[in-house]
C-alpha positions in Angstrom: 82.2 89.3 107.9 83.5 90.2 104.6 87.2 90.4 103.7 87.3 93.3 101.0 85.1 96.2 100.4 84.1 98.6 102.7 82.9 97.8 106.2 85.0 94.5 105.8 87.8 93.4 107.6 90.3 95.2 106.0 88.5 98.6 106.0 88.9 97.7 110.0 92.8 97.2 109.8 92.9 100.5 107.5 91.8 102.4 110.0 94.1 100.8 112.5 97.4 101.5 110.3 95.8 104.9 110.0 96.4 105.3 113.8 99.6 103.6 113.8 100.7 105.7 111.0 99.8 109.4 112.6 101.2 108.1 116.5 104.8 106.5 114.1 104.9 110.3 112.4 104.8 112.3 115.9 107.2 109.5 117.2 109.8 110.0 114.2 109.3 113.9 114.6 109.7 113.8 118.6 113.2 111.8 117.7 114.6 113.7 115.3 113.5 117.1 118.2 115.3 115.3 121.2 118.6 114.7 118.7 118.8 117.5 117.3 118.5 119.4 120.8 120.9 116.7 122.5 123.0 117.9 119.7 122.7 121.6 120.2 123.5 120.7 124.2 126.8 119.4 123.0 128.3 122.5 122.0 127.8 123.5 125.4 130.1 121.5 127.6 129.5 123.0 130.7 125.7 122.1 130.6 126.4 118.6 130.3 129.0 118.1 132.5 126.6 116.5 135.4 125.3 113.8 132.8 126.6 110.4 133.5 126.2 107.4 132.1 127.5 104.1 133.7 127.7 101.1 132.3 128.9 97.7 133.4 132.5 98.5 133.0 132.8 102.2 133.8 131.4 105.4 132.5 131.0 106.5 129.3 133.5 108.7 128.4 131.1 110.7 125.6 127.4 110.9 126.3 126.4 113.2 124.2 127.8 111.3 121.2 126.3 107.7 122.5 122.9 109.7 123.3 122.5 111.0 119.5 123.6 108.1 117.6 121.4 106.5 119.6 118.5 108.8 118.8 119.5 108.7 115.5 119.3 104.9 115.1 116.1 104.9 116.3 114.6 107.5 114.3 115.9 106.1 111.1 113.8 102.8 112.8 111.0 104.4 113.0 111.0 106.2 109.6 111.4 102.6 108.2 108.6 101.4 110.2 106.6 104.5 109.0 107.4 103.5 104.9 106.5 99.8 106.3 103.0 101.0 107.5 102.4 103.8 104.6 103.0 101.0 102.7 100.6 98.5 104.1 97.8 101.9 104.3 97.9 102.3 100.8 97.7 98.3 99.8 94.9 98.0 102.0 93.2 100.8 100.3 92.6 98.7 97.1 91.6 96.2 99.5 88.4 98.6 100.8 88.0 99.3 97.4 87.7 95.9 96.3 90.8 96.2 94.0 93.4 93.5 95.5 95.0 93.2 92.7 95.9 96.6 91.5 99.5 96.6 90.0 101.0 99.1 92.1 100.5 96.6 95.0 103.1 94.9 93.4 106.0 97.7 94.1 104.0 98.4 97.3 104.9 94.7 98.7 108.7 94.9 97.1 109.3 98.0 98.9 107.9 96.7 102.1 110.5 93.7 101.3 113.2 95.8 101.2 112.5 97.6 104.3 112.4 94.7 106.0 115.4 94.3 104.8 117.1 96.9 105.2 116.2 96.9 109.3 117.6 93.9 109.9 121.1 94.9 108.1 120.5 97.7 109.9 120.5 96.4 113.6 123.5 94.4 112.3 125.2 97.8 111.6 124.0 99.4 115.3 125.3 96.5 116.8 128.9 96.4 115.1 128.6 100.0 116.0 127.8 100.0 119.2 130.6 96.9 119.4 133.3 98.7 118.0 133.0 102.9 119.7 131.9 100.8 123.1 134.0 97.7 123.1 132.9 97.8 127.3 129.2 96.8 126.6 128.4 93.0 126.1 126.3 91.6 124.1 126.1 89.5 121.1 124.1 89.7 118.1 122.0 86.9 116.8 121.0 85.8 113.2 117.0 86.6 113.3 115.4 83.4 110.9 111.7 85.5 111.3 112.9 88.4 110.5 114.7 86.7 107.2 111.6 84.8 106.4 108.9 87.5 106.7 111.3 89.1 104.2 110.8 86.2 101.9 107.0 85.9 102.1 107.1 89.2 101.6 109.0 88.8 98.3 106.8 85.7 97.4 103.4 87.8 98.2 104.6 90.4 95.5 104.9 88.0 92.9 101.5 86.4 93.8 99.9 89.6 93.5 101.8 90.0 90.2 100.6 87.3 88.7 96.8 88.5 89.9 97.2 91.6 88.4 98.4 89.9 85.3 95.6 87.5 85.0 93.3 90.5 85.7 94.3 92.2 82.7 93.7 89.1 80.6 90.6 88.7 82.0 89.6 92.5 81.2 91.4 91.7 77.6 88.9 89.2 77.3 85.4 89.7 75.2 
């Protein structure tokens, strides 16, 4: 089986991102629904006043204010996810079309970099969060080596597909 092109692998893991891409857009959407009703519940406080959350230590004194934040982590999660796999959708694109090397790959991979990134700082900043407004729940975080080193191939990829695209255009350049 083939690796670019249409009908090839990658026109197989296109379509797979495509489904992963629609069920991350209705799971962003139903996220950013649930907050912004849990929201709307809190300016009622008689509504709410049977909802109890326990946690080792005790209840929680505010649960409408751990339940959004909460809902609000995870849908900025899932939004980066969702630029993660739009990302990937579009790079595999050139791949169907037998263009692997088209430059905006380039920004393409560095964004999905960053991304990566930019969810790992920010399940550092949850869990300092979480640590400082709930100093009752335990837990500790860890320093994630794969997530850190995806991140870098990530970064390295980019600049291999740079230097493809460069050579391409030298190679078009030449007669």
């Amino acid at each position: 089986m083939r690796a670019l092109g249409p009908g090839s692998v990658s026109s197989l893991l296109k379509i797979i991102l495509d489904v992963v891409y629609a069920a991350l857009w209705v799971g962003v959407i139903g996220l950013v629904v649930v907050m912004i009703l849990a929201l709307l519940l809190s300016f009622n406080p008689e509504f709410l006043q049977n909802v109890k959350l326990a946690g080792d230590h005790g209840d929680i004194r505010n649960p409408v204010a751990l339940i959004s934040g909460g809902l609000f982590a995870a849908s900025l999660y899932l939004a980066g996810v969702l630029i993660i796999v739009g990302s990937l959708r579009r790079i595999f694109m050139t791949l169907t079309s037998g263009d692997p090397f088209h430059p905006q790959n380039i920004s393409r991979l560095r964004l999905i970099g960053l991304m990566l990134a930019g969810l790992e700082v920010a399940r550092w900043v949850v869990f300092a969060a979480t640590r400082w407004l709930l100093p009752e729940v335990d837990g500790e975080a860890n320093l994630s080596l794969t997530a850190w080193f995806s991140v870098l191939v990530v970064f390295v990829l980019a600049e291999i597909f740079r230097e493809g695209a460069r050579l391409r255009r030298e190679a078009e350049l030449t007669i």
